[in-house]
TIVEX-704435 format. One record per residue (C-alpha): residue number from 1; residue in three letters; x, y, z. Coordinates in Angstrom, 3 decimals. Example, Ala and Ser with C-alpha at 12.3 -4.5 7.8 and 13.67 -1.06 7.14 Angstrom:
BEGIN
   nr  rest        px        py        pz
    1   ALA    12.300    -4.500     7.800
    2   SER    13.670    -1.060     7.140
//
This chain:
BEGIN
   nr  rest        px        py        pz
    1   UNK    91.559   -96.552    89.559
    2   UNK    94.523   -97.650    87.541
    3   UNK    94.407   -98.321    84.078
    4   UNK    97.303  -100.244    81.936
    5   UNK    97.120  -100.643    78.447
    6   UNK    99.007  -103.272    76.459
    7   UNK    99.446  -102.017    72.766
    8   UNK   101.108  -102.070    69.747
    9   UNK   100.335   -98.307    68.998
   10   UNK   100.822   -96.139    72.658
   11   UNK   100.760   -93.126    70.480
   12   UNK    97.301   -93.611    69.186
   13   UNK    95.760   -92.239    72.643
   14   UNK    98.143   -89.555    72.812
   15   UNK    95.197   -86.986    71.966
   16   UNK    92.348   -89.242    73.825
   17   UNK    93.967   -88.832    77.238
   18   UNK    95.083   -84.993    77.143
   19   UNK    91.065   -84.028    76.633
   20   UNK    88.040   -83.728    78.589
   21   UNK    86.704   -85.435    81.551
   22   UNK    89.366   -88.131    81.134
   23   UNK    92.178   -85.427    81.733
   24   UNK    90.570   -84.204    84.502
   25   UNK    90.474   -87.127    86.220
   26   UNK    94.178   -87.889    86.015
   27   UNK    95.196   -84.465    86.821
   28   UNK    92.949   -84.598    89.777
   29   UNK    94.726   -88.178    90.704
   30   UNK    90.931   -90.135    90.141
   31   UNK    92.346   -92.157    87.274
   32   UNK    95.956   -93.642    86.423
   33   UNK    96.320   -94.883    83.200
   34   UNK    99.336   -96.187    81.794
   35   UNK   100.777   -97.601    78.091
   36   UNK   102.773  -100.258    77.684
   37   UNK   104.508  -100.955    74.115
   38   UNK   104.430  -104.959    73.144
   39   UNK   107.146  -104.122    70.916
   40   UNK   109.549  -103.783    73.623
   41   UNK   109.461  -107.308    74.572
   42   UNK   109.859  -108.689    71.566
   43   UNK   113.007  -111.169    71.646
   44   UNK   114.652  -109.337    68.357
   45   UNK   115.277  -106.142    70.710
   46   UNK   116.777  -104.435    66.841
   47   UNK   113.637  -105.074    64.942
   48   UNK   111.276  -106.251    67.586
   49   UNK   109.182  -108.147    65.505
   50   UNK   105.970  -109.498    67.897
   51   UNK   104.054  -110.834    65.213
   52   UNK   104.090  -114.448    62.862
   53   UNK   102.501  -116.525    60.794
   54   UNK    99.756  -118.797    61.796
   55   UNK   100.576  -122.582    62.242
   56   UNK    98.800  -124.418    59.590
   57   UNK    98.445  -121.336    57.138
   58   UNK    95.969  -118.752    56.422
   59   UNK    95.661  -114.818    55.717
   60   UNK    97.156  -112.717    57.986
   61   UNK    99.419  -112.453    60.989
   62   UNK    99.371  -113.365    64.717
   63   UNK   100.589  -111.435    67.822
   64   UNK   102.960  -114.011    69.124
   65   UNK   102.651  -115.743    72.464
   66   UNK   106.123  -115.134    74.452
   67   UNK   106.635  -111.045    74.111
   68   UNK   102.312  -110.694    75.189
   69   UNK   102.925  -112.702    78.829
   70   UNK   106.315  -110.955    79.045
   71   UNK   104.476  -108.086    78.862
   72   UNK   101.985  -108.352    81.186
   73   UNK   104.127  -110.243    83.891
   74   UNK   106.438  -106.895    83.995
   75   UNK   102.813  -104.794    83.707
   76   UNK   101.162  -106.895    86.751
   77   UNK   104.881  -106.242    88.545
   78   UNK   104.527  -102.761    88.348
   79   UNK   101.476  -102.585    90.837
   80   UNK   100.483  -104.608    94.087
   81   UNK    97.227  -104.128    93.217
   82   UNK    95.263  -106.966    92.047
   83   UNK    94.497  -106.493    88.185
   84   UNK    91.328  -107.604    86.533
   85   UNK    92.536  -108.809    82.753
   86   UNK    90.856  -107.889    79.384
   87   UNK    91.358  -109.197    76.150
   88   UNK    90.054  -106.771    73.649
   89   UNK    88.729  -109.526    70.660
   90   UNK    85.305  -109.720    68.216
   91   UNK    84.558  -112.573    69.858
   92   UNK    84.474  -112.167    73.628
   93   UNK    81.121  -111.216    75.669
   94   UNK    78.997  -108.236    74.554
   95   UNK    80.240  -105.175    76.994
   96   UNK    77.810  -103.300    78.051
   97   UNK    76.617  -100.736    80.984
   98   UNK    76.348  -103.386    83.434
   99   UNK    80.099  -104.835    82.384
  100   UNK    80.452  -100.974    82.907
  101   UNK    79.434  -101.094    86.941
  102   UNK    80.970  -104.043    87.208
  103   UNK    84.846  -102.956    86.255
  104   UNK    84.250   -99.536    87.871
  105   UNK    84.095  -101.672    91.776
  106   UNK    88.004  -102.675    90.724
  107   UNK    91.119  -101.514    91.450
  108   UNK    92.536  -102.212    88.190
  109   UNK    91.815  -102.990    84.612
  110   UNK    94.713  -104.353    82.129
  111   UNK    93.756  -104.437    78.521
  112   UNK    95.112  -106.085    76.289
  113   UNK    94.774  -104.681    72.584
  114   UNK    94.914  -106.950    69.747
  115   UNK    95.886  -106.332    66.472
  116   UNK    96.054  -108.460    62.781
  117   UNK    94.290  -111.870    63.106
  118   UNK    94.434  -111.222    67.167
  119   UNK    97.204  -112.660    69.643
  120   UNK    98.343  -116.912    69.804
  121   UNK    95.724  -118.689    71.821
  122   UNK    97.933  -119.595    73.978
  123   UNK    98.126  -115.613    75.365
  124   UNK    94.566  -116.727    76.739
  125   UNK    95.432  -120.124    77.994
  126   UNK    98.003  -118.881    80.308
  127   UNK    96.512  -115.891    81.347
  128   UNK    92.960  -116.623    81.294
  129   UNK    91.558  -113.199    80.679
  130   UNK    88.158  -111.982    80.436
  131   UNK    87.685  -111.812    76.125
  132   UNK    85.556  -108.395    75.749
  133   UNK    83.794  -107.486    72.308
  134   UNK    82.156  -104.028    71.933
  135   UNK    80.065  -104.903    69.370
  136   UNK    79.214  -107.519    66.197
  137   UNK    81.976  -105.706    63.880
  138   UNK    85.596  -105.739    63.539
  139   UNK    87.934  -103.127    63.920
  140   UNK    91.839  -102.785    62.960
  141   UNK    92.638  -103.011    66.383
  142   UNK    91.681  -103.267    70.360
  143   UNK    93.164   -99.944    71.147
  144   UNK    89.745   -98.121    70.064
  145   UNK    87.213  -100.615    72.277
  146   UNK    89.991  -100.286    75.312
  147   UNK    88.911   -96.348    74.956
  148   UNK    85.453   -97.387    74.909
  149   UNK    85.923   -99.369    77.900
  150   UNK    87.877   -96.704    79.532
  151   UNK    85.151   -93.899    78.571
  152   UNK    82.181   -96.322    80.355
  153   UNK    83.972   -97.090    83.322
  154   UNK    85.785   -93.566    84.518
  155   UNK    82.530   -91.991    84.423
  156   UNK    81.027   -93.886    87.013
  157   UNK    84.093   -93.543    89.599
  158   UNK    83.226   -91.110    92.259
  159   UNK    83.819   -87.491    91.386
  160   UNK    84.621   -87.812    87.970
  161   UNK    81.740   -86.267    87.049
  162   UNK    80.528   -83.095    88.008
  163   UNK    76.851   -84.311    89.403
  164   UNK    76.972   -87.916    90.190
  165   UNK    73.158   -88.293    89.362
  166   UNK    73.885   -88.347    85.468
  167   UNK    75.032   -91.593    86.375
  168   UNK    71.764   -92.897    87.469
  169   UNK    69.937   -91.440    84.770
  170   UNK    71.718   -92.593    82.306
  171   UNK    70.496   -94.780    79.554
  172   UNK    71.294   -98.654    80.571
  173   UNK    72.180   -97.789    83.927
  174   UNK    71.568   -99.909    86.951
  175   UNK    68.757   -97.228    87.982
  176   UNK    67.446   -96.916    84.303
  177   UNK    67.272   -99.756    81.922
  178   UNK    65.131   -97.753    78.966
  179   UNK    66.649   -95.307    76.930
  180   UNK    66.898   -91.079    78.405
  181   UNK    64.121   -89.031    77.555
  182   UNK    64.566   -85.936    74.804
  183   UNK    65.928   -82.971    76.800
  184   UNK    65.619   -79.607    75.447
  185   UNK    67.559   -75.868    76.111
  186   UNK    67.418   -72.355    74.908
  187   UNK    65.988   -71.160    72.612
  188   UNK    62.640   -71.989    73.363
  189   UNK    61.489   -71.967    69.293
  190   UNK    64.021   -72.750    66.496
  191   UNK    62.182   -72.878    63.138
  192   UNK    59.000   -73.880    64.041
  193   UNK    60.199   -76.357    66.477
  194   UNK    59.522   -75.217    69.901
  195   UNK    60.096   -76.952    73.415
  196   UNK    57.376   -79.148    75.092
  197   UNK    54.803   -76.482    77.366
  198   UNK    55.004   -79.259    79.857
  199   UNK    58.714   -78.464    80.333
  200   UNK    59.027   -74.761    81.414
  201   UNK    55.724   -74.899    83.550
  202   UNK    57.452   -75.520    86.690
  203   UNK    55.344   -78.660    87.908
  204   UNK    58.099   -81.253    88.768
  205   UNK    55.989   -84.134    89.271
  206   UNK    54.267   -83.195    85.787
  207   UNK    57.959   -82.987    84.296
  208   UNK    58.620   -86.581    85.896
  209   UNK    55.448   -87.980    84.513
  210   UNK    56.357   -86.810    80.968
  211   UNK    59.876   -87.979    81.001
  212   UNK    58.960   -91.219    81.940
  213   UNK    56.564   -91.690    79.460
  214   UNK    58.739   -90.291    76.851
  215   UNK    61.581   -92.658    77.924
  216   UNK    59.451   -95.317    76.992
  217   UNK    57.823   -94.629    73.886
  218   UNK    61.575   -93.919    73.117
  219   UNK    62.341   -97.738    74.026
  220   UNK    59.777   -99.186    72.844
  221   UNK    60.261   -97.116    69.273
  222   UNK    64.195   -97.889    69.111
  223   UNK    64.909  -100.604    71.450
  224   UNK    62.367  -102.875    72.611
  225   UNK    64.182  -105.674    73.896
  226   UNK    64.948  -103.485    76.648
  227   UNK    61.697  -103.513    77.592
  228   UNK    61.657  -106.967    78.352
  229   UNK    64.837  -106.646    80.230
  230   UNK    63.490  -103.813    82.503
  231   UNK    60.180  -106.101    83.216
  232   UNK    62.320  -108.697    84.347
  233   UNK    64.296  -106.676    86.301
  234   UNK    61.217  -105.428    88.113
  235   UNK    59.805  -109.384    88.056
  236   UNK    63.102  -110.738    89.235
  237   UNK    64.847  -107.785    91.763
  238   UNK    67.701  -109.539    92.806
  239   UNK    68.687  -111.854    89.725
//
């Protein structure tokens, strides 16, 4: 799966892409990721200012509209694959594990970071991309939630990780809607806090039993609207 990323700040996942599971999966030719630097289509090639004030005044700055679909005409060039777009932006749709799936099917992801007061509407009028938030907060740039993104999707690609099952266990998941279960390793006792009997007896169906229980007290202590969402789901198979 190929990965470009449209920033103002490349070097900010310098560190990010030479560790872990992430390098792995370049090295092993899984994942493709590539930066791209808005700066270098700016049309003041000495400077290479890609930023202005907003029409009709305010705080802030804007990314500007012509050196953004430079950019990601010469990006989309690059490949013949098709490219799904993402605008990284507080106000897009709420990404989550299911967004997660979703992106992982496709061949390609472009993200577009943002930066200052975000890029000239016009960026989205032309290019129609898909506006992605990671959460209700705001952060100095996209370049953070495009590692997000990137961290959610790689995992579930096919060999990334090293037992594929973690996938469908995982919290959110398409097999799993509550929240995982407490899991426990050695030692057995740490200062008076000591690991469930029901764990090391060796009765698999009894370990089963517990875990799902636990995964939904769990749920229903931290997160119950996901309850409601995992009824449905049960109610309503194949909406």
């Amino acid at each position: 799966m190929r990965f470009d990323i449209v920033t103002l700040f490349p070097a900010l996942f310098e560190g990010y892409l030479g560790e872990g599971l992430l390098n792995k999966a370049i090295k092993n030719e899984l994942v493709d990721i590539h930066r791209h630097d808005l700066r270098d289509f700016a049309p003041d090639s000495v400077h290479r200012p890609v930023d202005d004030k907003p029409f009709g005044g305010g705080p802030g700055m804007l990314i500007q509209v012509e050196p953004t679909v430079k950019c990601v005409e010469a990006v989309q060039a690059m490949s013949p694959m098709p490219a799904r777009k993402i605008l990284l932006t507080p106000g897009g749709k709420r990404f989550d594990q299911r967004m997660a799936e979703e992106f992982a099917t496709d061949q390609r992801l472009i993200l577009l970071c943002g930066r200052y007061e975000g890029f000239d509407q016009r960026v989205t009028d032309i290019w129609q991309p898909e506006e992605i938030s990671i959460g209700d907060f705001v952060l100095n740039g996209g370049e953070v939630a495009a590692m997000v993104i990137i961290e959610a999707v790689i995992r579930l690609i096919p060999g990334v990780l090293g037992d594929q099952q973690s996938n469908i266990d995982d919290s959110f998941s398409q097999g799993n809607r509550l929240l995982e279960f407490p899991q426990y390793t050695r030692p057995r006792e740490f200062r008076g806090h000591t690991v469930p009997d029901v764990l090391t007896g060796g009765d698999h169906g009894a370990i089963a039993k517990w875990r799902a229980e636990q995964s939904r007290l769990r749920t229903q202590a931290r997160r119950s609207d996901l309850l409601v969402e995992s009824e449905n789901d049960i109610k309503n198979p194949n909406a």
